[in-house]
C-alpha angles and dihedrals in degrees: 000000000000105000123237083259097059097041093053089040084053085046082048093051107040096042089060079058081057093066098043099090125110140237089247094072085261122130108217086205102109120118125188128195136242100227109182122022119180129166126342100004124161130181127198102211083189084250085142087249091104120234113339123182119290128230131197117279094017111154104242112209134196107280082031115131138218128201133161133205129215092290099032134119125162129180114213104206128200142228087244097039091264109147142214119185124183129190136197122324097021144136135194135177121194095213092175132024110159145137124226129224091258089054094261117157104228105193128171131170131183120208103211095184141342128027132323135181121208127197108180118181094197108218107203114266089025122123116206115185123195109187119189122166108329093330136092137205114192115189122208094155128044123287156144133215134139117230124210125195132185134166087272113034146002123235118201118187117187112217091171137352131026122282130206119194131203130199157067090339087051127234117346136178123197120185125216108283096018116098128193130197126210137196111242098203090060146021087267119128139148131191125216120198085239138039131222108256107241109217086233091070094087090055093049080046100060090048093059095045092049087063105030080068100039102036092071097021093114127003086203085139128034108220136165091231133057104198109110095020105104092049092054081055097050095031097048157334144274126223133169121244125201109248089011102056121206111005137184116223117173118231127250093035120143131186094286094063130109124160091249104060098102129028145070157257119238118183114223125194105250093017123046136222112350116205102234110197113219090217120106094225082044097121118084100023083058099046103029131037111003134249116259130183113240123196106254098003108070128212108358135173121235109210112220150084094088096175086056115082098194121213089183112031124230122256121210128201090331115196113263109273096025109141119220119204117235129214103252127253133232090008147093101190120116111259123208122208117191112344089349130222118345135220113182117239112262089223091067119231127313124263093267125011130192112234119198140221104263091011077109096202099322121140092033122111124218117280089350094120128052119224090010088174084052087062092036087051087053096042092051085054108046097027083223125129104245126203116224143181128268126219112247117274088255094053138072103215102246117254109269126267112235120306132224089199090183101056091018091222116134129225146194089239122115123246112264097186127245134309126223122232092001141075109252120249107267126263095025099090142097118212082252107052091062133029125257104250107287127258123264115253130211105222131022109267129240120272113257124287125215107249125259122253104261114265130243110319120234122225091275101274114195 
């Protein structure tokens, strides 16, 4: 359990979120995710210190900044699963992330060079501003476009939707699959009925796909949000269990295992110091919900408290002798555990990987295996680490059929979702809808403890 200092240092922390609202009826608590870091990539956390490397899962805040090197490519994701990627030679600022009275999400970027991709889902009520040069683009309704910006002119191509911009240049609509520069120097544009294709669309196109087939994959949880939640489907499984309800587990865990090995504190201004998980699926199960230790089950992760966005997650009944990690003290320097913080390699995967027995899931990039609950399901088993295939650099590997994960053979059948208190008939299953056997501990658990009161709320971030 959390001890008396941590949860005066979270008090500490969150109640820093509570005074950060401003005069316009607007909450400034909203915190978005980088979802995807690969290569040279820096963030300005407006500390005053300039830009300093990113890692996987870091909170982004307004003020916050975004540059790439020459490597370098970051994805920016959403409460709502609307995107932002960015590739090499980049930069992007997040003027404005806020939250009106009425529960609008009030969102506006600035690219300030380089090249930037937007996929905006566009929930009803929503703004989202896009500013480049001396134009605008402000989204109420879905779309996808990627956005180009030199010393001398602007370039704006329209995958999907419809786009009005406003400026310097007036207003100006331009329709899906049509693109329009403009100068920047002056109030010149012209529109053409095509765009250039950019060799970094396949690459836009992959991410969206990633999350266009693991976002709905399974509607296991009901949540408010959508960020994270491709990666829990692809990363691991929920089961019920009798007493707990629906609970997360990741795949490939053993006995050793606890959700805090490997990660980091990173101190933001207004706010403290912020737990990153160095998994690549690290995002939801650390600021939603808490972990809680189940006889016989291991680590899982308890979906709720969806108005509470967490810094430093809640524990559960953890196992004696588990050590919880702290948020420091007296200091603003980022802080690894384990392994520390991740960025994925620019180059992609290579063609096979090893994955381990408690790497939970480290080490494997998103939509890279096929049938990664087919390999969990044969970890778990053996105990062995085991070497797979990875999908070709071009591909997403396809959501799973479903899954018998008793047996690991796969059907035609459809996913019926999980039972409660008893094994599911054979052959109705996806991977998902029930756990991977559990791993084998190596010492009984503790009984079941009652669960602590909640801390200290923040000001409703989304």
């Amino acid at each position: 359990m959390i001890g008396r200092l941590g949860m005066l240092a979270l008090g500490s922390i969150l109640g820093g979120a509570l005074l950060c609202g401003s005069a316009a009826g607007e909450s400034k608590a909203r915190i978005v995710r980088l979802s995807e870091v690969q290569g040279s990539v820096q963030m300005d956390r407006d500390t005053g210190d300039g830009f300093e490397k990113a890692f996987l899962n870091m909170p982004v805040i307004e003020g916050s900044r975004l540059k790439t090197g020459d490597d370098g490519r970051v994805e920016v994701e959403f409460e709502d699963g609307s995107a932002l990627r960015i590739v090499p030679k980049s930069e992007v600022n997040f003027t404005h992330l806020a939250l009106g009275d009425d529960g609008r999400k009030l969102s506006t970027v600035q690219l300030t060079e380089g090249t930037l991709y937007v996929n905006v889902r566009g929930q009803k009520g929503d703004t989202f501003t896009v500013n480049f040069g001396s134009e605008s683009i402000t989204l109420s309704e879905p779309a996808h476009f990627r956005l180009d910006l030199t010393n001398e002119e602007a370039t704006l191509a329209v995958f999907k939707g419809r786009l009005d911009v406003s400026g310097q240049s007036g207003p100006v609509e331009v329709s899906e699959k049509h693109s329009a520069t403009f100068d920047v120097h002056s109030d010149r544009y012209e529109v053409a009925k095509n765009y250039e294709e950019d060799p970094y669309d396949d690459w836009d196109k992959r991410q969206s796909e990633y999350h266009d087939r693991y976002a709905t994959a399974h509607n296991d949880v009901s949540s408010p949000y959508a960020y994270g939640f491709s990666d829990l489907n692809y990363y691991g499984s929920y089961f019920a269990v009798p007493g707990y309800g629906m609970v997360w587990q990741p795949y490939f865990l053993d006995a050793s295992w606890n959700p805090y090995m490997d990660g980091g504190w990173v101190w933001y201004p207004g706010y403290g110091y912020m737990w990153v998980s160095a998994y690549p699926w690290g995002w939801m199960p650390y600021r939603y919900g808490n972990w809680n230790f189940l006889p016989g089950y291991g680590w899982v992760w308890q979906p709720g408290y969806w108005n509470t966005w967490y810094a430093v997650p809640r524990v559960v009944n953890p196992p004696a002798r588990t050590v919880i990690p702290q948020p420091p003290v007296r200091t603003r320097t980022t802080v690894m555990i384990g392994r520390g913080l991740a960025v994925n390699p620019v180059a992609g995967p290579p063609r096979r990987i090893t994955i381990t027995p408690g790497s939970a899931g480290l080490g494997v990039p998103r939509g890279s295996v096929r049938n990664l609950d087919r390999f969990a399901h044969e970890v778990n088993k053996s105990e062995r680490p085991v070497e797979v295939k990875t999908e070709p650099s071009a591909l997403i590997a396809p959501a799973p059929r479903a899954t018998d994960v008793y047996t690991g053979k796969t059907t035609n059948q459809p996913s019926s979702g999980s039972s409660v208190g008893s094994p599911p008939a054979r052959g109705t299953e996806t991977p998902r809808a029930t756990p991977a056997p559990a791993p084998r501990m190596s010492s009984p658990p503790p009984a079941r403890m009652p669960s602590p009161a909640p801390p200290a709320r923040s000001s409703k971030p989304h």
